[in-house]
NUBA-454539 format. One record per atom (N, C-alpha, C): residue number from 1; residue in three letters; atom name; x, y, z. Coordinates in pm, 1 decimal. Each point is the difference from the previous one (the first is absolute). Example, Ala and Ser with C-alpha at 12.3 -4.5 7.8 and 13.67 -1.06 7.14 Angstrom:
<atoms>
1;ALA;N;1319.0;-569.0;780.0
1;ALA;CA;-89.0;119.0;0.0
1;ALA;C;90.0;120.0;0.0
2;SER;N;-35.0;105.0;-72.0
2;SER;CA;82.0;119.0;6.0
2;SER;C;-77.0;109.0;73.0
</atoms>
This chain:
<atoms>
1;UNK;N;371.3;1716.6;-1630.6
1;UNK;CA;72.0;-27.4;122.9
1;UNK;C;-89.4;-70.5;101.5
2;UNK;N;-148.2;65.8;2.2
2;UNK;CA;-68.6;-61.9;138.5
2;UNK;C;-38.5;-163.9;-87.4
3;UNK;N;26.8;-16.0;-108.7
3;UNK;CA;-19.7;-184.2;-68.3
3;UNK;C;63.7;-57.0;47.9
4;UNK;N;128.4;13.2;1.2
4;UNK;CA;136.5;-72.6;49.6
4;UNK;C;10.8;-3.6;133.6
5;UNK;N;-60.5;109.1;104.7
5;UNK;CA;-23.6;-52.9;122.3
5;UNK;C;-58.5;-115.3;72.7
6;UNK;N;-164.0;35.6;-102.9
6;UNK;CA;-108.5;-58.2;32.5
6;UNK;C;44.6;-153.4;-0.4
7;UNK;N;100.2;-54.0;-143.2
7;UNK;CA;-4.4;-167.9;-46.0
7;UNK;C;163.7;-47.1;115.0
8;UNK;N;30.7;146.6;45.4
8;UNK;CA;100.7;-110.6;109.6
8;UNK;C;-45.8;16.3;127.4
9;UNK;N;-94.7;119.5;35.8
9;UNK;CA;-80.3;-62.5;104.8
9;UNK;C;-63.6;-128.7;15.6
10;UNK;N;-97.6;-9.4;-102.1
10;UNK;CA;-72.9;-142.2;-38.7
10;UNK;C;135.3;-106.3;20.2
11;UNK;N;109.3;11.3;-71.5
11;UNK;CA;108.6;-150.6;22.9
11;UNK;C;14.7;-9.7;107.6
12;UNK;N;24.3;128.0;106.4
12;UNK;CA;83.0;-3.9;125.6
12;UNK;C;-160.2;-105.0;68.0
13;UNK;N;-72.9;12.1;-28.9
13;UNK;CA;-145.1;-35.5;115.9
13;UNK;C;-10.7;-127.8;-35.7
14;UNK;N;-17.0;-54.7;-172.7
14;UNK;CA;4.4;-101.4;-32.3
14;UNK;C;119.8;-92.9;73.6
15;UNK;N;106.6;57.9;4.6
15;UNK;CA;178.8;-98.8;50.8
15;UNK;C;-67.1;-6.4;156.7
16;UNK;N;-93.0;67.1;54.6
16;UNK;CA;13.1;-32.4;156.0
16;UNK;C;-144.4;-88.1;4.9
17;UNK;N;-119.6;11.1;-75.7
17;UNK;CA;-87.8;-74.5;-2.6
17;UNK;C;43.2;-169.0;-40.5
18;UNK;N;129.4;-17.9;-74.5
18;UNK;CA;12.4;-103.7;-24.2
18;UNK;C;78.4;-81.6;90.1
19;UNK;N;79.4;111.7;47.1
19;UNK;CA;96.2;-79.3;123.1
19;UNK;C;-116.9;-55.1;92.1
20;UNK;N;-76.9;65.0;43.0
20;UNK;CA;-83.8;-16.7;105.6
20;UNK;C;-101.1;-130.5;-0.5
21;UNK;N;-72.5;-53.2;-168.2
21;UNK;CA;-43.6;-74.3;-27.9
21;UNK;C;103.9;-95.8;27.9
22;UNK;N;123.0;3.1;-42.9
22;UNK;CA;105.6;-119.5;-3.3
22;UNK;C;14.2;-73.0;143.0
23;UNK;N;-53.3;112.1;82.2
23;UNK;CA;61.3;-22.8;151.9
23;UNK;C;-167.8;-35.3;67.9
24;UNK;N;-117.2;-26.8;-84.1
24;UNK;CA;-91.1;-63.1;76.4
24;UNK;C;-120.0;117.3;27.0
25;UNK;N;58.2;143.1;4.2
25;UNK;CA;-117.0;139.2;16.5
25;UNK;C;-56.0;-3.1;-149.0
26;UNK;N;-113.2;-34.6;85.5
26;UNK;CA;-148.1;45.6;-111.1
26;UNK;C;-75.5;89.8;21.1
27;UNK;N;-7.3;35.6;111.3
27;UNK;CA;-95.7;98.6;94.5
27;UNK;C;55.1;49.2;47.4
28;UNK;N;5.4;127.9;102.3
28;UNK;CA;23.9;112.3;77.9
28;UNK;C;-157.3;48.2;75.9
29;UNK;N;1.4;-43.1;106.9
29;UNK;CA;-87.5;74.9;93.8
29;UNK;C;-190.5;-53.7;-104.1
30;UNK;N;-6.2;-117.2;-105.0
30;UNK;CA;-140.9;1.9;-54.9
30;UNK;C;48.5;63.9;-74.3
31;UNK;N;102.6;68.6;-96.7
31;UNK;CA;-64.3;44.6;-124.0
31;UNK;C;140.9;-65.0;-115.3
32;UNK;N;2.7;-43.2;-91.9
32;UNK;CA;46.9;20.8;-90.9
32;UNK;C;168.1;48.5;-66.9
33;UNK;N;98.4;-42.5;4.1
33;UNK;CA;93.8;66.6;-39.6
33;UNK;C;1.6;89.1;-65.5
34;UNK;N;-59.2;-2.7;-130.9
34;UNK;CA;-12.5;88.4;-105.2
34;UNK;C;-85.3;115.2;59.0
35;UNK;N;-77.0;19.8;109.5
35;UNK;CA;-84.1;95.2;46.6
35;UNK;C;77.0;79.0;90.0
36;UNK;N;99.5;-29.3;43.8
36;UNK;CA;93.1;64.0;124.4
36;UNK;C;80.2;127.8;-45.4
37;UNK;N;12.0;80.7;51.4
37;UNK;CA;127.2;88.4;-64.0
37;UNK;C;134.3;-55.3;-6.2
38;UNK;N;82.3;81.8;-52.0
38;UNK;CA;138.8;-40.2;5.0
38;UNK;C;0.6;66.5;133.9
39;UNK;N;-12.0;53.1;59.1
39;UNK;CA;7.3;3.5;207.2
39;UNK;C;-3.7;-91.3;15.7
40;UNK;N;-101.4;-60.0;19.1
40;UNK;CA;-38.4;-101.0;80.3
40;UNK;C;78.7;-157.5;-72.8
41;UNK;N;8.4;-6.1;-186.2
41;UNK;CA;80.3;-81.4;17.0
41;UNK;C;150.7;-22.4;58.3
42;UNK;N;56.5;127.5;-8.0
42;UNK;CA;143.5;-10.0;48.3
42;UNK;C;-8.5;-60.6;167.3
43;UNK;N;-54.2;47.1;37.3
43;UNK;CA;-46.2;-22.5;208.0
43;UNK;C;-5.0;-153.7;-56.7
44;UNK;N;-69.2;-54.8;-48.2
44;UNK;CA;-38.4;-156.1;-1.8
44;UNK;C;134.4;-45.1;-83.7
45;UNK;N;86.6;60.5;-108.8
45;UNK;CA;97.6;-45.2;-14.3
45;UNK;C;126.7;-6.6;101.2
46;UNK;N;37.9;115.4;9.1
46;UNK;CA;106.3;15.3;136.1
46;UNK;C;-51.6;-115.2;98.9
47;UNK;N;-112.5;-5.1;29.0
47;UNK;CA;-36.8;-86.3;152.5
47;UNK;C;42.9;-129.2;-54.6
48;UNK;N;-13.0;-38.6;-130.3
48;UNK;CA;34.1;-160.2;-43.3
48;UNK;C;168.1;22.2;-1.2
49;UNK;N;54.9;109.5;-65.1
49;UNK;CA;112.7;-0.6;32.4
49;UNK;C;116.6;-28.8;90.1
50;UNK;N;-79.8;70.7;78.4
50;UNK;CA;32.8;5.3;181.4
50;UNK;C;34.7;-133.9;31.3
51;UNK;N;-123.3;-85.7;-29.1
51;UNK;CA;-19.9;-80.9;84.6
51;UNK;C;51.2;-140.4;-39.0
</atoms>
């Protein structure tokens, strides 16, 4: 059960890391997409959302 979490956590982060690349975010604050939490990516997704 905690496998099947883990690989749609990983999709859900991957689907917002890619939107975000699509839309020009490479960075967050100096570090890295892939280094960010899913916190902090959703805040940087919603905000592209938003906006």
């Amino acid at each position: 059960m905690r496998k099947i979490e883990d690989i749609q956590f990983d999709r859900k982060r991957d689907k917002i890391i890619d939107t975000l690349v699509d839309n020009g975010i490479f960075k967050v604050n100096g570090k890295q997409l892939y280094e960010l939490s899913l916190y902090e990516l959703m805040k940087q997704y919603m905000k592209k959302v938003n906006d």
